[in-house]
C-alpha positions as CSV (number, residue, x, y, z in Angstrom):
1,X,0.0,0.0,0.0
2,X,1.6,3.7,-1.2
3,X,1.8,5.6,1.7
4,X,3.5,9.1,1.1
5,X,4.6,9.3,4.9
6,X,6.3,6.0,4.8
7,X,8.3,7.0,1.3
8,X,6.8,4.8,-0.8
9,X,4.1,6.9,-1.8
10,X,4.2,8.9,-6.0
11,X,5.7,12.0,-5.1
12,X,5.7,13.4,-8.8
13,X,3.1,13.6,-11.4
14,X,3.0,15.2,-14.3
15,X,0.4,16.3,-16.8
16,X,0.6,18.0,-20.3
17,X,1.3,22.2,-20.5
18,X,0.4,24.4,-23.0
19,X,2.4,25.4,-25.4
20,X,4.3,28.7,-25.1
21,X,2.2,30.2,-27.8
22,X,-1.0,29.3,-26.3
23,X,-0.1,30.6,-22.9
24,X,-2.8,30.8,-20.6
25,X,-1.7,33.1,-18.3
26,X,-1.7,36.3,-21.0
27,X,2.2,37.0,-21.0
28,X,5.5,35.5,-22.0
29,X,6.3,32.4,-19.6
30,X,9.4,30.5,-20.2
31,X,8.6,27.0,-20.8
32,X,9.7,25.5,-17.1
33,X,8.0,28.1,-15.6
34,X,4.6,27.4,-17.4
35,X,5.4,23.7,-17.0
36,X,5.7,24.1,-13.0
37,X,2.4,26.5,-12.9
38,X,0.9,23.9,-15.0
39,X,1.8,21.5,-12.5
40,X,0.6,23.0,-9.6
41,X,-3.2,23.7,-11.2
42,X,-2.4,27.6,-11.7
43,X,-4.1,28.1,-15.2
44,X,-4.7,31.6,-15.4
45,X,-3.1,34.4,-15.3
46,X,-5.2,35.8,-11.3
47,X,-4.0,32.4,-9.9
48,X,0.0,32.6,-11.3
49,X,-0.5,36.7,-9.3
50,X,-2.1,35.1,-6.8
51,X,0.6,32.3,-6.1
52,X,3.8,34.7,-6.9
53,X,2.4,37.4,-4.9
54,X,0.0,36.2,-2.3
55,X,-2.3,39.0,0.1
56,X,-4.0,38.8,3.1
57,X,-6.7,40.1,1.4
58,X,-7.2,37.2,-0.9
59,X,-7.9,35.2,2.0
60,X,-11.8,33.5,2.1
61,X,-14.4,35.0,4.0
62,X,-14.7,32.8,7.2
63,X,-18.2,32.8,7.2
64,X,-18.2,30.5,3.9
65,X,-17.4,27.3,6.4
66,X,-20.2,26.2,7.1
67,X,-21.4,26.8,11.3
68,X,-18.9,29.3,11.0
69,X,-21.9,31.6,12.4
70,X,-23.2,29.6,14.9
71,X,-19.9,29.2,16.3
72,X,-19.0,32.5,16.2
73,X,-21.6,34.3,17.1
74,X,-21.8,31.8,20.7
75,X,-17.8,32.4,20.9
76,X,-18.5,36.0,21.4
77,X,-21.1,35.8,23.8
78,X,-18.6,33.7,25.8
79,X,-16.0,36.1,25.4
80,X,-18.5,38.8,26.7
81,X,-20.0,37.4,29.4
82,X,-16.6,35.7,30.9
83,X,-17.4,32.5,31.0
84,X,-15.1,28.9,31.7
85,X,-13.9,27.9,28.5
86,X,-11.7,24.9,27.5
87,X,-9.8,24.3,24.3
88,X,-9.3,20.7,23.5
89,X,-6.5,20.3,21.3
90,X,-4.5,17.5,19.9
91,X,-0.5,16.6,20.6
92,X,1.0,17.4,17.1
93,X,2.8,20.5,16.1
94,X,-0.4,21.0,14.1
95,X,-3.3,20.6,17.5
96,X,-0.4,22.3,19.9
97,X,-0.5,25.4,17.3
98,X,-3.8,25.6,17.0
99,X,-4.7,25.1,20.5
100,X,-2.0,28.2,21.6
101,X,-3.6,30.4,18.8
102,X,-7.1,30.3,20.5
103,X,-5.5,30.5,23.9
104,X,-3.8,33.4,22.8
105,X,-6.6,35.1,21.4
106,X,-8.8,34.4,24.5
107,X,-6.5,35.8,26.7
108,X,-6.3,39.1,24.5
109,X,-9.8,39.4,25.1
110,X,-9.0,39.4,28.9
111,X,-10.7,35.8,29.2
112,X,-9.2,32.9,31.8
113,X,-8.9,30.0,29.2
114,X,-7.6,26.4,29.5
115,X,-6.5,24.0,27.8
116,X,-6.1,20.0,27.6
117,X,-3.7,18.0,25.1
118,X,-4.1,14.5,25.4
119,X,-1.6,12.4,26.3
120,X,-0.2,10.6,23.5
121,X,0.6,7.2,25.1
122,X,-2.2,7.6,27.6
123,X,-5.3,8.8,25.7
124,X,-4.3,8.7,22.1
125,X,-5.9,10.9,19.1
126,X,-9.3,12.3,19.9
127,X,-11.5,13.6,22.8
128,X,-10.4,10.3,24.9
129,X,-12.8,8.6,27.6
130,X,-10.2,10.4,30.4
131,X,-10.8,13.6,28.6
132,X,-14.7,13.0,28.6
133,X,-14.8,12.2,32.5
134,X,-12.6,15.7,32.9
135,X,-14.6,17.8,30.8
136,X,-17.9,16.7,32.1
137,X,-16.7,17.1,35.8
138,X,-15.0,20.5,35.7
139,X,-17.9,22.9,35.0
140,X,-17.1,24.1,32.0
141,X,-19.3,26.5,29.8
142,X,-18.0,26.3,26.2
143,X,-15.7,23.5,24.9
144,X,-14.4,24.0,21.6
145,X,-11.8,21.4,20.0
146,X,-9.1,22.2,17.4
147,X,-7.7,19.4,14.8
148,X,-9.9,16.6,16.4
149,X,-13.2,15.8,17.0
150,X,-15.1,14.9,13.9
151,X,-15.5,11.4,14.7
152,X,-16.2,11.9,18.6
153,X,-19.9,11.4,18.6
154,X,-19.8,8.9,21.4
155,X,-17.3,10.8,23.6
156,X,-19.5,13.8,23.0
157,X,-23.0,12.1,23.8
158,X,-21.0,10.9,27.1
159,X,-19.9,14.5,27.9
160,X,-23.3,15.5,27.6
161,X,-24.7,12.6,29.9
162,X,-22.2,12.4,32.7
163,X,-22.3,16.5,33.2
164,X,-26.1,16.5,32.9
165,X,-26.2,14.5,36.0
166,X,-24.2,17.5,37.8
167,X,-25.7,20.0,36.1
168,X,-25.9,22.2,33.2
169,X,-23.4,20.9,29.9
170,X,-21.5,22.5,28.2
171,X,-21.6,23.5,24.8
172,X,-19.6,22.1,22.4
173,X,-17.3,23.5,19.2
174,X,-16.2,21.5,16.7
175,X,-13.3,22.2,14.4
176,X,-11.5,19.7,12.9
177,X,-9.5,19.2,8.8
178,X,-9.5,15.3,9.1
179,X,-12.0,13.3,6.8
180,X,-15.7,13.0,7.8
181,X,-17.9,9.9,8.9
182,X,-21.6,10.6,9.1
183,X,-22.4,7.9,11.6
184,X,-19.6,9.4,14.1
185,X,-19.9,13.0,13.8
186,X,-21.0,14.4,17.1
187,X,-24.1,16.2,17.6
188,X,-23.0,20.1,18.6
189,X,-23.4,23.9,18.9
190,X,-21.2,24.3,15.6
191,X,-18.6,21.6,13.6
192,X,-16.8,23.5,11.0
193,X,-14.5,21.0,8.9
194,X,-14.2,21.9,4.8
195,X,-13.6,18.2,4.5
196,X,-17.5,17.5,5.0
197,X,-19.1,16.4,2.0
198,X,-20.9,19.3,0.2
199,X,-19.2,21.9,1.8
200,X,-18.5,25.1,-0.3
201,X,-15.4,26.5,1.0
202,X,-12.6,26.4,-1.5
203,X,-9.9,25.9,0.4
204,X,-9.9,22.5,1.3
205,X,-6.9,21.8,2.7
206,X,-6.4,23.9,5.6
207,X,-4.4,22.3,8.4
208,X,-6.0,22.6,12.2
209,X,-4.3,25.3,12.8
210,X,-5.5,27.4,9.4
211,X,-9.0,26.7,10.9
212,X,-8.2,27.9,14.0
213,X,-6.9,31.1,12.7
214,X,-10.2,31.2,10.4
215,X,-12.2,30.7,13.8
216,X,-10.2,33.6,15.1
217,X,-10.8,35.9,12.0
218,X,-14.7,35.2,12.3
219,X,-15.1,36.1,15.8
220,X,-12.7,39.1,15.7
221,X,-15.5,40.1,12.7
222,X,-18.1,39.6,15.2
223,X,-16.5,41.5,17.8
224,X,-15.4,44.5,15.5
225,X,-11.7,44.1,15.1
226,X,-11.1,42.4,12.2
227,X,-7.6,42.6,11.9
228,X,-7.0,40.7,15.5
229,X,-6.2,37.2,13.5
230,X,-3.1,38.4,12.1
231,X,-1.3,38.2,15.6
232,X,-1.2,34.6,14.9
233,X,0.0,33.5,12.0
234,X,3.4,33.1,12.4
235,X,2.0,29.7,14.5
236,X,-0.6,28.9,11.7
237,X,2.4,29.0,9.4
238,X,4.6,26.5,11.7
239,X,1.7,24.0,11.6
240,X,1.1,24.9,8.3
241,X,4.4,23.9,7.0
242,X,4.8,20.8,9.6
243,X,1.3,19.4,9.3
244,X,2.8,18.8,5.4
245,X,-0.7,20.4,3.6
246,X,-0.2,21.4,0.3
247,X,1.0,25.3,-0.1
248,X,-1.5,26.8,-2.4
249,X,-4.3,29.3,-1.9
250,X,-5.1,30.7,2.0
251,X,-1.9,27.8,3.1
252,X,0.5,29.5,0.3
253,X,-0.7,33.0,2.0
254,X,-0.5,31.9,5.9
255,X,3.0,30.6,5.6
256,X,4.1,33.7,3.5
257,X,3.1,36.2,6.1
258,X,3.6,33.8,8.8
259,X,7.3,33.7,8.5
260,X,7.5,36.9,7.6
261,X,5.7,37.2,11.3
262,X,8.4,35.1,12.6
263,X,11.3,36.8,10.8
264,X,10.6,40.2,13.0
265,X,10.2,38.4,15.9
Protein backbone atom coordinates (compact mmCIF):
# COMPACT_ATOMS: atom_id res chain seq x y z
CA UNK A 1 0.00 0.00 0.00
CA UNK A 2 1.64 3.66 -1.16
CA UNK A 3 1.85 5.64 1.65
CA UNK A 4 3.46 9.13 1.13
CA UNK A 5 4.57 9.27 4.90
CA UNK A 6 6.29 5.97 4.84
CA UNK A 7 8.35 7.03 1.29
CA UNK A 8 6.80 4.75 -0.80
CA UNK A 9 4.11 6.89 -1.83
CA UNK A 10 4.15 8.92 -6.01
CA UNK A 11 5.72 11.99 -5.09
CA UNK A 12 5.74 13.43 -8.80
CA UNK A 13 3.11 13.61 -11.37
CA UNK A 14 2.98 15.25 -14.30
CA UNK A 15 0.42 16.28 -16.75
CA UNK A 16 0.58 18.03 -20.32
CA UNK A 17 1.29 22.18 -20.52
CA UNK A 18 0.35 24.37 -22.97
CA UNK A 19 2.44 25.42 -25.37
CA UNK A 20 4.31 28.67 -25.08
CA UNK A 21 2.20 30.24 -27.80
CA UNK A 22 -1.03 29.31 -26.34
CA UNK A 23 -0.14 30.62 -22.87
CA UNK A 24 -2.82 30.85 -20.64
CA UNK A 25 -1.73 33.10 -18.32
CA UNK A 26 -1.66 36.31 -20.96
CA UNK A 27 2.24 37.05 -20.99
CA UNK A 28 5.55 35.53 -21.98
CA UNK A 29 6.29 32.43 -19.61
CA UNK A 30 9.40 30.51 -20.18
CA UNK A 31 8.55 27.02 -20.82
CA UNK A 32 9.73 25.48 -17.08
CA UNK A 33 7.99 28.10 -15.62
CA UNK A 34 4.64 27.42 -17.36
CA UNK A 35 5.37 23.74 -16.98
CA UNK A 36 5.66 24.13 -13.00
CA UNK A 37 2.41 26.49 -12.88
CA UNK A 38 0.87 23.88 -14.98
CA UNK A 39 1.76 21.46 -12.47
CA UNK A 40 0.61 22.97 -9.58
CA UNK A 41 -3.22 23.72 -11.19
CA UNK A 42 -2.38 27.56 -11.75
CA UNK A 43 -4.14 28.08 -15.16
CA UNK A 44 -4.66 31.60 -15.44
CA UNK A 45 -3.09 34.40 -15.26
CA UNK A 46 -5.19 35.77 -11.27
CA UNK A 47 -3.99 32.35 -9.94
CA UNK A 48 0.03 32.65 -11.32
CA UNK A 49 -0.50 36.69 -9.27
CA UNK A 50 -2.06 35.10 -6.82
CA UNK A 51 0.64 32.26 -6.13
CA UNK A 52 3.82 34.75 -6.94
CA UNK A 53 2.40 37.42 -4.87
CA UNK A 54 0.03 36.20 -2.26
CA UNK A 55 -2.30 39.00 0.13
CA UNK A 56 -4.01 38.82 3.07
CA UNK A 57 -6.69 40.07 1.45
CA UNK A 58 -7.16 37.18 -0.90
CA UNK A 59 -7.91 35.18 1.98
CA UNK A 60 -11.79 33.54 2.13
CA UNK A 61 -14.42 34.98 3.98
CA UNK A 62 -14.70 32.76 7.21
CA UNK A 63 -18.18 32.82 7.16
CA UNK A 64 -18.24 30.48 3.90
CA UNK A 65 -17.41 27.33 6.39
CA UNK A 66 -20.23 26.18 7.14
CA UNK A 67 -21.45 26.79 11.29
CA UNK A 68 -18.93 29.34 10.98
CA UNK A 69 -21.93 31.56 12.41
CA UNK A 70 -23.17 29.63 14.94
CA UNK A 71 -19.87 29.15 16.32
CA UNK A 72 -18.96 32.52 16.24
CA UNK A 73 -21.59 34.26 17.15
CA UNK A 74 -21.82 31.80 20.69
CA UNK A 75 -17.80 32.42 20.90
CA UNK A 76 -18.49 36.05 21.37
CA UNK A 77 -21.13 35.83 23.75
CA UNK A 78 -18.57 33.71 25.82
CA UNK A 79 -16.03 36.07 25.40
CA UNK A 80 -18.48 38.80 26.66
CA UNK A 81 -20.02 37.44 29.42
CA UNK A 82 -16.55 35.68 30.89
CA UNK A 83 -17.38 32.48 31.05
CA UNK A 84 -15.09 28.89 31.69
CA UNK A 85 -13.88 27.87 28.46
CA UNK A 86 -11.70 24.90 27.46
CA UNK A 87 -9.77 24.26 24.31
CA UNK A 88 -9.26 20.67 23.54
CA UNK A 89 -6.51 20.30 21.32
CA UNK A 90 -4.48 17.48 19.90
CA UNK A 91 -0.48 16.60 20.62
CA UNK A 92 0.98 17.44 17.14
CA UNK A 93 2.84 20.46 16.15
CA UNK A 94 -0.43 21.00 14.15
CA UNK A 95 -3.25 20.56 17.49
CA UNK A 96 -0.41 22.30 19.89
CA UNK A 97 -0.49 25.44 17.31
CA UNK A 98 -3.81 25.61 16.95
CA UNK A 99 -4.68 25.08 20.50
CA UNK A 100 -1.98 28.17 21.56
CA UNK A 101 -3.61 30.43 18.76
CA UNK A 102 -7.08 30.25 20.51
CA UNK A 103 -5.48 30.51 23.91
CA UNK A 104 -3.78 33.42 22.81
CA UNK A 105 -6.64 35.14 21.39
CA UNK A 106 -8.77 34.39 24.55
CA UNK A 107 -6.55 35.80 26.67
CA UNK A 108 -6.29 39.14 24.50
CA UNK A 109 -9.75 39.37 25.14
CA UNK A 110 -9.04 39.43 28.88
CA UNK A 111 -10.70 35.84 29.19
CA UNK A 112 -9.21 32.91 31.84
CA UNK A 113 -8.90 30.03 29.17
CA UNK A 114 -7.61 26.45 29.53
CA UNK A 115 -6.51 23.99 27.77
CA UNK A 116 -6.13 20.04 27.65
CA UNK A 117 -3.72 18.04 25.09
CA UNK A 118 -4.12 14.47 25.41
CA UNK A 119 -1.57 12.44 26.31
CA UNK A 120 -0.21 10.62 23.50
CA UNK A 121 0.62 7.22 25.07
CA UNK A 122 -2.24 7.56 27.56
CA UNK A 123 -5.29 8.82 25.69
CA UNK A 124 -4.30 8.68 22.07
CA UNK A 125 -5.93 10.87 19.13
CA UNK A 126 -9.26 12.32 19.90
CA UNK A 127 -11.51 13.59 22.76
CA UNK A 128 -10.40 10.29 24.85
CA UNK A 129 -12.85 8.58 27.61
CA UNK A 130 -10.22 10.41 30.42
CA UNK A 131 -10.84 13.60 28.57
CA UNK A 132 -14.65 13.02 28.63
CA UNK A 133 -14.76 12.22 32.53
CA UNK A 134 -12.60 15.66 32.86
CA UNK A 135 -14.62 17.77 30.83
CA UNK A 136 -17.92 16.70 32.08
CA UNK A 137 -16.69 17.10 35.83
CA UNK A 138 -14.95 20.47 35.74
CA UNK A 139 -17.94 22.87 34.99
CA UNK A 140 -17.12 24.11 31.96
CA UNK A 141 -19.25 26.54 29.81
CA UNK A 142 -17.95 26.31 26.24
CA UNK A 143 -15.68 23.46 24.85
CA UNK A 144 -14.38 23.97 21.61
CA UNK A 145 -11.79 21.42 20.03
CA UNK A 146 -9.12 22.23 17.43
CA UNK A 147 -7.72 19.42 14.75
CA UNK A 148 -9.90 16.63 16.44
CA UNK A 149 -13.25 15.83 17.05
CA UNK A 150 -15.14 14.86 13.85
CA UNK A 151 -15.46 11.37 14.74
CA UNK A 152 -16.24 11.95 18.58
CA UNK A 153 -19.87 11.37 18.63
CA UNK A 154 -19.82 8.87 21.37
CA UNK A 155 -17.34 10.84 23.63
CA UNK A 156 -19.52 13.84 23.02
CA UNK A 157 -22.98 12.05 23.85
CA UNK A 158 -20.97 10.86 27.12
CA UNK A 159 -19.90 14.52 27.86
CA UNK A 160 -23.33 15.51 27.58
CA UNK A 161 -24.66 12.61 29.86
CA UNK A 162 -22.19 12.39 32.70
CA UNK A 163 -22.32 16.48 33.16
CA UNK A 164 -26.07 16.55 32.93
CA UNK A 165 -26.21 14.50 35.99
CA UNK A 166 -24.25 17.47 37.81
CA UNK A 167 -25.73 20.01 36.08
CA UNK A 168 -25.92 22.18 33.24
CA UNK A 169 -23.41 20.88 29.88
CA UNK A 170 -21.46 22.51 28.18
CA UNK A 171 -21.61 23.53 24.77
CA UNK A 172 -19.62 22.12 22.41
CA UNK A 173 -17.32 23.49 19.25
CA UNK A 174 -16.23 21.54 16.73
CA UNK A 175 -13.34 22.16 14.41
CA UNK A 176 -11.46 19.71 12.88
CA UNK A 177 -9.52 19.18 8.82
CA UNK A 178 -9.53 15.30 9.15
CA UNK A 179 -12.01 13.34 6.82
CA UNK A 180 -15.66 13.00 7.82
CA UNK A 181 -17.90 9.91 8.86
CA UNK A 182 -21.60 10.57 9.12
CA UNK A 183 -22.43 7.91 11.64
CA UNK A 184 -19.64 9.36 14.07
CA UNK A 185 -19.89 12.95 13.78
CA UNK A 186 -21.00 14.42 17.12
CA UNK A 187 -24.11 16.24 17.64
CA UNK A 188 -23.04 20.14 18.55
CA UNK A 189 -23.43 23.87 18.87
CA UNK A 190 -21.17 24.34 15.60
CA UNK A 191 -18.64 21.60 13.61
CA UNK A 192 -16.78 23.51 11.05
CA UNK A 193 -14.50 21.04 8.91
CA UNK A 194 -14.19 21.88 4.75
CA UNK A 195 -13.64 18.16 4.52
CA UNK A 196 -17.53 17.55 4.98
CA UNK A 197 -19.11 16.42 1.97
CA UNK A 198 -20.88 19.28 0.24
CA UNK A 199 -19.24 21.88 1.79
CA UNK A 200 -18.55 25.14 -0.26
CA UNK A 201 -15.44 26.49 1.02
CA UNK A 202 -12.64 26.35 -1.46
CA UNK A 203 -9.89 25.88 0.43
CA UNK A 204 -9.88 22.48 1.28
CA UNK A 205 -6.93 21.76 2.74
CA UNK A 206 -6.36 23.89 5.60
CA UNK A 207 -4.39 22.33 8.40
CA UNK A 208 -6.03 22.61 12.18
CA UNK A 209 -4.27 25.32 12.85
CA UNK A 210 -5.49 27.40 9.42
CA UNK A 211 -9.00 26.70 10.95
CA UNK A 212 -8.23 27.94 13.99
CA UNK A 213 -6.90 31.05 12.68
CA UNK A 214 -10.22 31.18 10.42
CA UNK A 215 -12.17 30.65 13.85
CA UNK A 216 -10.20 33.64 15.09
CA UNK A 217 -10.76 35.92 12.05
CA UNK A 218 -14.74 35.18 12.29
CA UNK A 219 -15.06 36.06 15.76
CA UNK A 220 -12.73 39.06 15.70
CA UNK A 221 -15.46 40.10 12.67
CA UNK A 222 -18.07 39.61 15.19
CA UNK A 223 -16.48 41.48 17.75
CA UNK A 224 -15.44 44.46 15.50
CA UNK A 225 -11.70 44.11 15.06
CA UNK A 226 -11.06 42.36 12.18
CA UNK A 227 -7.60 42.55 11.94
CA UNK A 228 -7.00 40.68 15.46
CA UNK A 229 -6.15 37.21 13.47
CA UNK A 230 -3.11 38.44 12.11
CA UNK A 231 -1.29 38.20 15.61
CA UNK A 232 -1.16 34.62 14.91
CA UNK A 233 0.05 33.53 12.02
CA UNK A 234 3.38 33.11 12.44
CA UNK A 235 1.99 29.70 14.50
CA UNK A 236 -0.59 28.85 11.71
CA UNK A 237 2.44 28.98 9.37
CA UNK A 238 4.58 26.49 11.71
CA UNK A 239 1.70 24.03 11.64
CA UNK A 240 1.10 24.90 8.26
CA UNK A 241 4.36 23.94 7.04
CA UNK A 242 4.79 20.85 9.58
CA UNK A 243 1.27 19.40 9.32
CA UNK A 244 2.83 18.82 5.36
CA UNK A 245 -0.67 20.40 3.65
CA UNK A 246 -0.19 21.44 0.26
CA UNK A 247 1.02 25.33 -0.11
CA UNK A 248 -1.48 26.76 -2.45
CA UNK A 249 -4.28 29.28 -1.86
CA UNK A 250 -5.08 30.67 1.97
CA UNK A 251 -1.90 27.79 3.07
CA UNK A 252 0.54 29.52 0.29
CA UNK A 253 -0.74 32.98 1.96
CA UNK A 254 -0.54 31.94 5.91
CA UNK A 255 3.02 30.61 5.64
CA UNK A 256 4.07 33.68 3.52
CA UNK A 257 3.12 36.20 6.13
CA UNK A 258 3.56 33.75 8.81
CA UNK A 259 7.31 33.71 8.47
CA UNK A 260 7.47 36.91 7.61
CA UNK A 261 5.68 37.16 11.30
CA UNK A 262 8.38 35.06 12.57
CA UNK A 263 11.27 36.84 10.84
CA UNK A 264 10.65 40.15 13.00
CA UNK A 265 10.15 38.45 15.91
Amino acid sequence: MENYYLGNGKRWLFSEAPSENQSPWGEEIPGLIGKLLYQRNIKNKDEMDLFFHPTLEALYDPFLLEGMDAAADRIADAIRNKEKILVYGDYDADGVSATAILVRFFRSRKVEIEYYIPDRTEEGYGISDIAAEYISGNGYDLVITVDCGITARFQVENIYERASEKGKPPDIIITDHHHWNGKLMPEAVAVIDPMIPGSKYPSKNLCGAGLALKLVQGVSMKLGVPHSYEDYLDLAALATVADIVDLNGENRIITKYGIEKIMKH
